[in-house]
C-alpha positions in Angstrom: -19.2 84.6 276.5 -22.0 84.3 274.1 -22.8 80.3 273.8 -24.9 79.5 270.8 -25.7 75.7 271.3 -25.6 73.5 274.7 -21.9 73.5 276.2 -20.8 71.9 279.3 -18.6 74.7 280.5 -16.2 75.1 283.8 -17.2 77.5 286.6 -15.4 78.9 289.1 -16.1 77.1 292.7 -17.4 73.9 290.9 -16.2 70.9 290.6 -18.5 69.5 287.6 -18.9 71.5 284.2 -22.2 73.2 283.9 -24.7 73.2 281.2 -25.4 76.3 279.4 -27.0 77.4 276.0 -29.9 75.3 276.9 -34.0 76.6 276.0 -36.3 75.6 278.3 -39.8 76.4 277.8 -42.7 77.7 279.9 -46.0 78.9 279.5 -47.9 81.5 280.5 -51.3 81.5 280.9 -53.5 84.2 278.7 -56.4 85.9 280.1 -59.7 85.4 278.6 -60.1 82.2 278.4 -57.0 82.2 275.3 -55.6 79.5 276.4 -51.8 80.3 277.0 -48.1 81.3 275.7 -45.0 79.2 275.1 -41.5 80.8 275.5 -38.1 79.2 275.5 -35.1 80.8 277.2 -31.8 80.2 277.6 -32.2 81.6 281.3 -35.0 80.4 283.3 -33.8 81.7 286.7 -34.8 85.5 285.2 -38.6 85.0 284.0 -39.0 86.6 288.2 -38.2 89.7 286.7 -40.0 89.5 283.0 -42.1 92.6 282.4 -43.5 91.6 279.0 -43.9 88.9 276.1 -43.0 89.8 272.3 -44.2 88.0 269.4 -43.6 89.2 265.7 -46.3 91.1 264.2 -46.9 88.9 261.1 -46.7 85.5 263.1 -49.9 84.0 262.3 -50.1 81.7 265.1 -50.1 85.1 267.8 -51.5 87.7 265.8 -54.3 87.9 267.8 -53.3 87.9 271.0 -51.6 91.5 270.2 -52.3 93.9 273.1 -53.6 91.0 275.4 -52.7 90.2 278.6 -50.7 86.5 280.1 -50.6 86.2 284.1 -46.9 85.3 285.5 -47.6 82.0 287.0 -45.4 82.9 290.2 -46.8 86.3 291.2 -49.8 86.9 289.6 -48.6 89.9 287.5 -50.5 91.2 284.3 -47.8 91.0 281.3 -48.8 92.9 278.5 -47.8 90.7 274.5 -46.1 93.2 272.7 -45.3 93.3 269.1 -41.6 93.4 268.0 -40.4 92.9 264.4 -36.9 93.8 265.0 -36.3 91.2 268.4 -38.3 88.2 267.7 -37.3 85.7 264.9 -40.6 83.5 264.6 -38.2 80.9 263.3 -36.4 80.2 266.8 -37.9 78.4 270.0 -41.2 79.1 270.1 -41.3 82.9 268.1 -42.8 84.4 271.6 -39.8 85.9 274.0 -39.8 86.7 277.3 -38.9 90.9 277.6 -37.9 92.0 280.9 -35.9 95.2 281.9 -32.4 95.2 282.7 -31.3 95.8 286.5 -30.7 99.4 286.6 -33.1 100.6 283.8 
């Protein structure tokens, strides 16, 4: 089902609707003294397995964090900030996304 907006929608074994198509946002911090990065996502629960972030290579406000590294706040991980013109729309949540691999990849 692909939910564009917030929707309180019916699930199987509950007995209240549940909210989805939600953003929350997070940061994680940058190394180097950079401060940190702000994503949104729809689904919190799978920043566990992110592997990456993406900004768009002519977003001002990241172009120079390009090739640096944030820390996952949970596990200490190094995420590199990758540049993707084709994912990222710099116009929705924050314009930084939260790249992880899909189960089985």
């Amino acid at each position: 089902m692909d939910i564009k907006e917030r929707k309180l929608q019916t699930v199987p074994g509950n007995k209240e609707p549940v909210e989805f198509g939600v953003l929350t946002s997070f940061a994680y911090p940058l190394e180097g003294d950079l401060g940190e990065i702000v994503v949104a996502t729809t689904r919190l629960e799978t920043m566990l397995g992110d592997t990456a972030v993406a900004i768009h290579p002519d977003d001002p406000r990241y172009s120079h964090l390009h090739g640096k590294l944030a820390t996952h706040p949970f596990n200490g991980r190094k995420l590199p900030i990758i540049c993707d013109a084709i994912l990222v729309d710099p116009n929705f949540g924050t314009g930084a996304v939260k790249v992880r691999l899909h189960p089985g990849t």
